[in-house]
Every structure is written in C-alpha cells, then in structure tokens.
N, C-alpha and C positions, 0 to 999 in steps of 0.2 A: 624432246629430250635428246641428249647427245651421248655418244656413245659410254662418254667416262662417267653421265650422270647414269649409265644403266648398270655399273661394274656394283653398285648399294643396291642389285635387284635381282632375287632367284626368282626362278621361273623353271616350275614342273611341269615337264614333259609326260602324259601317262596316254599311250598306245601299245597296243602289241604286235604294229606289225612295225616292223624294224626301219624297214626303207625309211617310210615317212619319220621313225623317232629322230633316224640320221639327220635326216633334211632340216628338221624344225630343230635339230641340234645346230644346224652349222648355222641355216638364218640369225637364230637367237645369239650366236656364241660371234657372227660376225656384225653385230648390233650391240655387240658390249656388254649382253645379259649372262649369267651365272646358270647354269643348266643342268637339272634336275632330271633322271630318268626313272620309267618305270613301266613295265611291260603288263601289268590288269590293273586292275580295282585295289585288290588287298594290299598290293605293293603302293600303290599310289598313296595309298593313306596311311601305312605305314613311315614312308619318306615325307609326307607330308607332316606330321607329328613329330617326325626328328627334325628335321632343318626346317619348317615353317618357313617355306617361301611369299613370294611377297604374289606370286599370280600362278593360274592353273591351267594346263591347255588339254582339256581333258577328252580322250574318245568316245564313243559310244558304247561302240561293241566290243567288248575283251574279256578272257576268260575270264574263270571265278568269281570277279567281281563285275558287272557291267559299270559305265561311266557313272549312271542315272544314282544310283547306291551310292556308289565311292564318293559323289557329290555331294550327296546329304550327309553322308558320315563327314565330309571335312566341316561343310558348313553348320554342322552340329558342334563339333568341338572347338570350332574356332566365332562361336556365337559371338563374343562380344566385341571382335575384328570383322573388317572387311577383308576377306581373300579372293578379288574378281577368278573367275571362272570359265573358262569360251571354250564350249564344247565342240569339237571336230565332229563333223559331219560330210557324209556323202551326201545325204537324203536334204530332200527341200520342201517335201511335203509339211502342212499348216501343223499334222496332229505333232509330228516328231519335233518340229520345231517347239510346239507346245508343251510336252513334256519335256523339254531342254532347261525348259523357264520355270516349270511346276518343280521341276529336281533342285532348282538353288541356282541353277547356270544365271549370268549375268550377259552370257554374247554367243554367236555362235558365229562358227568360220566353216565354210564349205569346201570340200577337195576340190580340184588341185589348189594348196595355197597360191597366194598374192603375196607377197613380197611386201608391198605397198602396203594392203590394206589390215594386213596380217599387224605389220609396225601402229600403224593408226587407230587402230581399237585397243592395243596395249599399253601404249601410251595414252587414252582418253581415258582407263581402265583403271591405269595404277594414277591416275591424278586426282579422279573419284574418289580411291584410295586412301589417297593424302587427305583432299577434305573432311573424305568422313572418319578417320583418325584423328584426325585434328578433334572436329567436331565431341566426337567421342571423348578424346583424353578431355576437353574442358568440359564437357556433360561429366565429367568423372569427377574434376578437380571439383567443381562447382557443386557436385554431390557432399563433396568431402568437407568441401566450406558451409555448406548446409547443416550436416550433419556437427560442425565440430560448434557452428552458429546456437543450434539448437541445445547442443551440450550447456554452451554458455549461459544463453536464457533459462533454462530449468536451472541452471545453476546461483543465476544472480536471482530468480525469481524465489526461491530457496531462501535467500540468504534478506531479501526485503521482505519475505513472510517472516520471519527468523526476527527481523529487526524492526517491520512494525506491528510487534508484538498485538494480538487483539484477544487478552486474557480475560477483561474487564468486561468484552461486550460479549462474552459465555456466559453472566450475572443471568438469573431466572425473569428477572426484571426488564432483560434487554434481548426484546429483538432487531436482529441488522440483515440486508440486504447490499451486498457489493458486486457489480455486474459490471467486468470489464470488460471494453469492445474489443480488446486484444489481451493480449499474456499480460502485459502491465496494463493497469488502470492509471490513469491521470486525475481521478478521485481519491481519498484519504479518509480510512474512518478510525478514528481510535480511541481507547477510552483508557482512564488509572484511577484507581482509588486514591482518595487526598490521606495525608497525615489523622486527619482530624476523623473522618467517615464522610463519607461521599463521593461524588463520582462527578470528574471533568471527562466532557466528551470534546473532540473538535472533527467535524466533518469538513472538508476541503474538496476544493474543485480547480486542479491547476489546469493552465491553458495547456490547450492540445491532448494527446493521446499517444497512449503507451510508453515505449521506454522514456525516450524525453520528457515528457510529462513528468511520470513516476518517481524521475531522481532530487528530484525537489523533495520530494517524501520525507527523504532518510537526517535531513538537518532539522525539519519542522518537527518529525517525531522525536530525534535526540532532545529537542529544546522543552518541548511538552512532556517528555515521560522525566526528563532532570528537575524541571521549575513544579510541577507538580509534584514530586516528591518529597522536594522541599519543602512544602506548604505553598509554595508564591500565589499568589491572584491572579485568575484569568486575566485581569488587567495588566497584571505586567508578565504575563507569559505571552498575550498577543501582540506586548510593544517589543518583547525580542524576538520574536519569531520574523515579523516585520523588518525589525532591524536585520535580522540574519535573511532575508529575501531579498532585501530593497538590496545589500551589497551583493551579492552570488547569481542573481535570474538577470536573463536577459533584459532589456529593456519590452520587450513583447511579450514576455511571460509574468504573469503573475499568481497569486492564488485566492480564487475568492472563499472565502473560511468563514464558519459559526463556530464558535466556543463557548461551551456550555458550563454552567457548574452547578449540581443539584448540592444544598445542602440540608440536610433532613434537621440537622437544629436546628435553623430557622424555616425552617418549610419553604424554603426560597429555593428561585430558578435566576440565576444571574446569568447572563448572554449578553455576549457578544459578533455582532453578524455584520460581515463586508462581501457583500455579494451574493450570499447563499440565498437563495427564494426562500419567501416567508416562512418562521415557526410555527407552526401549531401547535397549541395546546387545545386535548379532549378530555371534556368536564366530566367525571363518572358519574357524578349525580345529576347532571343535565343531559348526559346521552349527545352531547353536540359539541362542536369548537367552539371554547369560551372565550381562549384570545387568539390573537393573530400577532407577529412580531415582526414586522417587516425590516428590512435591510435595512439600517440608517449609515453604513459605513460603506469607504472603498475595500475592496480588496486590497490584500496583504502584498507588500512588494511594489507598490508603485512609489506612494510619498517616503519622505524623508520622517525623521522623528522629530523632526520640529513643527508639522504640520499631520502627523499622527494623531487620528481620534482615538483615546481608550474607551471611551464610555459607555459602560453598563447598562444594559436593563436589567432590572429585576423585579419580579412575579412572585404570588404566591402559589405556592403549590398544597394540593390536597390528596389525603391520602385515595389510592386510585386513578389520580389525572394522569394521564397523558400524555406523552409530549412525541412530537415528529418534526422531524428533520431530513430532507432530500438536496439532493443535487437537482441540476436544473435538469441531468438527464432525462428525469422520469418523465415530466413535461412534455419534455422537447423532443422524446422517441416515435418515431414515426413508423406506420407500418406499411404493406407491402405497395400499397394505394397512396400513400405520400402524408395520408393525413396523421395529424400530432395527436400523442395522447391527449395533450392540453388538460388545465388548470380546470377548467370545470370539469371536466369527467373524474380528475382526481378528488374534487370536492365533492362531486354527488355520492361518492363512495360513502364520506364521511356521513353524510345525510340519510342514505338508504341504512344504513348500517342501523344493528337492532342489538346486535354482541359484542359490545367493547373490547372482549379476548380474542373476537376475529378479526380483529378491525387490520392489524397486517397481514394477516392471510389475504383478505377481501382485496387489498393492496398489490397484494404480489401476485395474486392469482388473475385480474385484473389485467395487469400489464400482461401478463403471459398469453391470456387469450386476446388481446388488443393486438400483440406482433405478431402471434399465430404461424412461428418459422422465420418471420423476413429478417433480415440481418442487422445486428443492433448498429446503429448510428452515433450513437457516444455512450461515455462511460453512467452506468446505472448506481445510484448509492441510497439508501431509506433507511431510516432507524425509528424504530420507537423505542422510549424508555416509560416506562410505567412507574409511578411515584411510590414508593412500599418503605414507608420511614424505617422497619424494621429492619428490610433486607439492606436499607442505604446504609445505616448506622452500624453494621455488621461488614460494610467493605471497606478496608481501611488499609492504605497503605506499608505495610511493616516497617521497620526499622532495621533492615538486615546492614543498610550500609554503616551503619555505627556499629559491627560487630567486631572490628579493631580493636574498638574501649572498651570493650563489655567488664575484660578481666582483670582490667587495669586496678590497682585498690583505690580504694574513697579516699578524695583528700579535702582541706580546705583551701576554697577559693570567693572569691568577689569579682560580681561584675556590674557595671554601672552603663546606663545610658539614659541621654536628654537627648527630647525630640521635638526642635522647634516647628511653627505653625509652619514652615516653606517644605518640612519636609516633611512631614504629614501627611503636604496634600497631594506626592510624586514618591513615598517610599513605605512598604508594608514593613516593618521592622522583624517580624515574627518570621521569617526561614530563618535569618539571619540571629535571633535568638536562641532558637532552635540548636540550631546546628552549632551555635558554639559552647549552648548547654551540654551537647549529647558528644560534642569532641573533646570536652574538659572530665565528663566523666562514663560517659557509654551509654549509660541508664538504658541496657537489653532490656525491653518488652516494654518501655514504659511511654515511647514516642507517641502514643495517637494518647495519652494521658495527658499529657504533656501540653502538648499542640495543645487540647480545648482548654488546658487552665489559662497558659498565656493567652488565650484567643478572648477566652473571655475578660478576662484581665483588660488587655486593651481597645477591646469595641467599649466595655465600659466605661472606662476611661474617653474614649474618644467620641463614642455615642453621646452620652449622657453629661461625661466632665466637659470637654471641650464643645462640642456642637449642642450639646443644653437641650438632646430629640427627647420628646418623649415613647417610650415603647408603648404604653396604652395603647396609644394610634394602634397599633398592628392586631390589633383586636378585632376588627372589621373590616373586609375588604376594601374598600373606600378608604381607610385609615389607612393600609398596608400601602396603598398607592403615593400614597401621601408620605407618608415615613419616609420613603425611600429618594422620592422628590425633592422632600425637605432638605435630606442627607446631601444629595448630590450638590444642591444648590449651596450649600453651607461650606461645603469644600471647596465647590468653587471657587468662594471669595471669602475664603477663611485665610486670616492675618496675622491674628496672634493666639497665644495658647503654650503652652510647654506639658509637656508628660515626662516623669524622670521612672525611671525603670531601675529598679536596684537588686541583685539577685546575690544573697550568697549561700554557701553549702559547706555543710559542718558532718563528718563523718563521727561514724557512731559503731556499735559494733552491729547490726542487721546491715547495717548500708549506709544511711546519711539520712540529711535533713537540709530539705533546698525551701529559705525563705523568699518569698517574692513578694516585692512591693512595687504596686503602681502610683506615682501619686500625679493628679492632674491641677493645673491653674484654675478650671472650672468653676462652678456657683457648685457643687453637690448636689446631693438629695437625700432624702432621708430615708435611709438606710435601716429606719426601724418599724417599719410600716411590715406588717406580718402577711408572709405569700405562701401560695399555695405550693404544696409539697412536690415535688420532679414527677411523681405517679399522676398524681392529681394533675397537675398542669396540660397539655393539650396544646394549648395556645402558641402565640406568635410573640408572648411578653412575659417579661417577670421568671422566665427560666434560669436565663446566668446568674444568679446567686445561687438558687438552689443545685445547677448544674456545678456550679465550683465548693459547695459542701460536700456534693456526696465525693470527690474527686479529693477533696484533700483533707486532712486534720484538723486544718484549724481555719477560718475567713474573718478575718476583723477587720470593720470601718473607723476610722479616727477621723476627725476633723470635723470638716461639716459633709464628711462624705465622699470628699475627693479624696483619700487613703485608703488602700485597698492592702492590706496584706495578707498574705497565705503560706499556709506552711504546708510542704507532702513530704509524706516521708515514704521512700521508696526502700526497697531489700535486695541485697543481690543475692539473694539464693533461687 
C-alpha cells in the first residue's frame, strides 16, 4: 500500500502510556494513516463506536479497562465487520500470547516497535480486511437475492395454486396424491365438472422439474377448465391443448397427458392416454383390476395436427369401480439403496388388498414406507376416482358465465343448422349450440338442462339416424365393447349423412318456449316400441327418450323416426 492509498485508513491508537501513543502516532501519521487516540479501555471503545476505524493497535495493560475487555467489547459490536486488531505487548510468553487470540486480537507486536514489520502486518491486515468485506457485502447481497428469490416463488407458487384450480378433485369420490420434488411440480392434476354432470380429469407429466416444468401448466389448464365448460369432447380439448403445446415448448419438452371423462349417463369412462403409464380400473364386485388401458398415444407437444391421434377409448363403468391414474413417478421412485418401487410392487398392492376403501391409503402408505426419508427423485402424482352415478350426476358445471343475459327479457328468435357427414366426423356441434343458445337469451339455472336435451338430441340423431348402432348392444359387457367399436369404426369411414338442427324461441309471459328439432338422413327406428321408465332403467340403453321426457314438455317422433322434436319451456323467475 502507498502512502495516499493509507490517507482512506483510520487507525486507533489505545495505550496509556504516552511516549509510545506519540511514537506509533508519528510512524502511522508518516505512512499516510489517519490516527486515532486513546489512553485505556473505556476510551478506546468509546472512539471506537464514534469514528469506526478501519484497524486497532490495542495495549494490554491500561487502566479501567484493560486491552483483553476493550477487545471483545469492539469485536462484539462491530460482529458483522472485520476490524483487525494487534495487540502491543512486552510479554512473549505462550499463555499471554494465548489470551491475545482468546480476547478477539487478530496479531500481536512486541516492544520496542519495528518500523518494518509494524508496516507489514497492517498492510497484510487491512487486505484481509478487504477480502473479507468484500466477501461479506456479497454473502449479504446474495442473502438479499435469496430472500427477495424466495418472496417470488411463494408468490408465483400462490398464484399457480390460485390458477390450477383443484375444486373438482375435493369431490368425496376423489382421492388425489401430488408430491413434488421441488416448490413446483412438473406433474399436473386437475379436474371440472362438465355442462351436462360429470367429471373430466387430466393428469400430465411435463418433461423435467419444477419451475420450468410447471409453466407449461398455466396454458393446458386455461384450455381444459375453457373447452370443458363449454361442453367440448375430451377429444377436441386434447387436439388444442396439443396444438397450444406443439407451438409454445421447446423442441425437448413435451407433455405426456391422460384425459379422462366419466360420464354417469352412459356409465362410460372415455380416455385418452399419451404417455402416461397404464390406467386401471378396480372391479368392486371382483375385488381385482378388471381392465388395464395402456398408452396408445404420443405425448402432447411433439406432432403437428395433421398427424395428431384423437382416439378414444371407452369402458364401461360400474357403480363402485374404480379407476387410477399415476405418473410414471410412482414407479420410478427410488429409495435410499437405489432400488425402484417398480410396477410390480405397485400391483401386488392391488392383489393383497382386501378393502377397496383403503386401497389409496395402502398406495400412499406404501410409498412412504418404501422411501423411508431418502429424497424424492421426481415428481409424485396418484388419483383414484370411485364411480358413484349419484355423486357424478350431482357435479355439474354451473352456468355463471351466461350471467350477462340472465336479465335480458325473452324475445323471438331462430336458429338453423346442417351438418354434413365431413363434419361430423372432426366437429362436436353442441358447445357451440350451447353457447349461442345461452348468449341469445341467458336461460340462469337452466345450462346443465340444456346441454342433456341437445346431447341427447344429437347422439340420437347421430347414434341411431346416421350410424344405424344399435344401443341394445350395450346391455352386456361384450355388447358394450362392441357398440363403441362399432361407433368408432363407422366415423371413420363415414361419407354421407346430414342432420339439420332447427331451434326457435317464442316468449310468453313466465319466460319462453324453445322448440328444437333434430331431423337426420337416417333409415329411423321405431319410436313406438314401449320402454322402461328413467327409475326403472339402470342400463346402458333405451334411457335418452325417457331422459328427454322428464327434461322437457313435450318429445314427438315424425317420420319414420328420423324427427325429433321437443319443446321446454323454461321461467325466468
């Protein structure tokens, strides 16, 4: 250091005897240093506290206070700085030196100074100084970025709980399991109730972990909790989710997804699975896994939509079955030993198992003693939903967002639509019915009414008029498989056909009167054939007529059965 780099450096002097303060005054002050005095202890630390100098060249022996004290009181109050300290001494003996070092001192200098050496432990002193200042203020700053880091994540972690909403899987029906290996998960579980009653689930598995992961989340959930409450089809909610992945992820990120959809009016389990390890379903009345649904798709985000598979399966479901869904976590977690839970151990669960009510417990409990402490390796995700026709037909998406038009008054309108075979076999018509129903007049409270009369309206129509199924089949499980095969196959290489949809609405003084007509190209059917009553029924067949009686005023067949009309009449009080 050179003389003008010591003029930025105080330096407290504390002796009591004079001579020497002189001396180690003039050294210091002809070295360019700033020179601090003080005759004991008390004074020492009182100047010390006022000017906070940058080094201390402290006595031993002085009245009131001795060094050893005055020592610890500076390097007490000045804890989270460095202030070096070199204690003057006569004495050369090990203990005193010892206690030089035990009191805070950083050095020690023995009478008569050195000139020399005096310079060269000050200088070695105040650069330590520097470094560990240095050090300090970025331990501080780097604290301060921790800390405002930390703010953030509870903040944004806040705001993705907040936004993927998990209202659905509270349902008494639904147990869930989400274990992420960090603040964010890079798994996704989430559930809505449909227009109609029912419950779409989609569990997801993005590549990697935690934040980056996770932020894929917030565009898959906006598209599933929007196209679901529409009414739209698992099928074309996982062709835009797809589409909104394949443009926005990386080329290296993708998401392997199941999508689920329980519908309790048909007793059916429709899925969809790119990636996700196999579904099960557990039989209540066989006590075991009655089916298995393996992956037949990629994950979401790689292909384009012209090489996008939509294609369903769909199961029957029974009251009390079943159903589980994981991520590949559960598997693939390993414990302290290296070894995986693996697929068979998850299965034997299934098989040991004696209480179909515990069967997630046995699950989650399970895994807990398998890691036994060691630290999770990826993200954890398990759901079971239990099939309960009652509780399902009881969750049903409200109609809040039509609460614009609620108070609009009743007027008359018409609306018309033809829908040839090409777009039948890539377009569900019904959100879009829907919603221009419910925008032309509000109909508060009346949307999950609604949704089943069109719905059954046109599966009728499109079931029976145009693909010529018969529902009988679904009478027996072997038929059920069959139906749906049938279905799949017929759209395939379905050609021609038309269905004309004619809606109009004539106010009155309780509210209105909305007539709705399906009429299809079809062969019919005979529509006078006597069924059993909605109570009575049970089955998998022969509902939708009964279900569109109790639902509206009036259901008459014309033709040879391919005319459907119906009239409801709704109230706005």
């Amino acid at each position: 250091m050179t003389a003008n780099d010591n003029l930025a450096h105080k330096v407290l002097v504390a002796d009591d005897d004079i001579p020497n303060r002189l001396i180690l005054q003039a050294i210091l002050e002809n070295q360019g240093f700033t020179v601090l005095l003080a005759d004991d202890g008390v004074q020492a630390v009182e100047v010390f506290c006022r000017e906070q100098p940058d080094l201390v060249l402290m006595d031993i022996k002085m009245p009131n206070m001795d060094g050893y004290e005055a020592t610890q009181r500076i390097k007490a109050i000045n804890a989270d700085t460095f202030v070096p300290v070199i204690f003057l001494t006569a004495t050369t003996d090990s203990e005193g030196l010892a206690r030089c070092v035990e009191s805070g001192g950083d050095d020690f200098l023995t009478k008569p100074y050195n000139r020399v050496l005096l310079r060269a432990r000050i200088d070695a002193l105040l650069r330590i100084r520097e470094v560990y200042n240095t050090v300090q203020q970025q331990r501080n700053e780097l604290a301060s970025h921790q800390k405002r880091l930390d703010r953030e994540r509870q903040l944004a972690k806040r705001l993705f709980t907040n936004i993927l909403e998990t209202g659905a899987l509270d349902m008494p029906f639904v147990q869930s399991m989400l274990s992420p290996m960090s603040l964010f998960s890079g798994d996704i579980l989430i559930a809505a109730a449909k227009p109609s009653g029912g419950l779409n689930v989609l569990l997801g598995d993005f590549t990697g972990h935690g934040l980056a992961a996770a932020v894929g989340a917030l565009p898959v959930s906006s598209v599933f909790y929007g196209m679901t409450a529409k009414g739209y089809s698992i099928a074309e909610i996982v062709t835009e989710i797809n589409l909104k992945l394949k443009d926005i992820l990386p080329t290296d990120m993708f998401l392997a997804a199941c999508l689920i959809d329980i519908n309790p009016g048909s007793h059916t389990l429709s899925l969809w699975n790119g990636g996700i390890p196999k579904v099960q379903i557990y039989g209540e009345k066989e006590q075991k896994i009655i089916h298995t649904i393996e992956p037949r798709h990629l994950p979401l985000g790689i292909v384009g939509e012209e090489h996008f598979n939509r294609r369903i399966d769909v199961l029957e479901m029974r009251q009390g079955d079943r159903i589980f869904i994981h991520s590949d976590g559960i598997t693939e977690t390993a414990n302290s030993a290296g070894e995986m839970f693996g697929r068979e151990r998850l299965e034997n669960i299934f098989v040991d198992n004696k209480d179909s009510e515990s069967l997630f417990i046995d699950i989650h409990t399970a895994l807990v003693n398998f890691l036994a402490g060691a630290d999770q390796q990826d993200d954890m995700t398990l759901v079971e939903i239990k099939y309960d026709q009652e509780q399902l037909e009881k969750t049903v998406q409200h109609d809040s967002e039509h609460g614009k038009h609620a108070m609009q008054s009743p007027s008359a309108w018409r609306l018309s639509m033809e829908l040839g075979a090409e777009l039948m076999c890539h377009f569900d018509p019904l959100p879009l019915l829907i919603k221009s129903v419910c925008d032309m007049q509000g109909f508060r409270g009346q949307r999950q009414q609604l949704y089943t009369v069109f719905s059954e309206l046109f599966s009728n129509a499109l079931d029976h008029g145009i693909l010529n199924l018969d529902s009988k089949l679904k009478q027996t499980a072997d038929g059920f498989a069959k139906y749906y095969m049938e279905r799949e196959s017929k759209m395939e290489n379905l050609s021609e056909g038309v269905i004309t949809v004619d809606i109009t609405h004539q106010p009155n003084e309780d509210g209105g009167l909305l007539t709705i007509s399906f009429e299809d190209s079809g062969e019919g059917f005979d529509y006078t054939t006597d069924t059993l009553s909605l109570e009575s029924n049970v089955g998998h067949s022969g509902r939708g007529i009964q279900l569109l009686r109790s639902l509206c005023d009036d259901v008459t067949f014309e033709g040879r059965g391919n005319i459907v009309q119906a009239t409801y009449q709704w109230t706005n009080k």
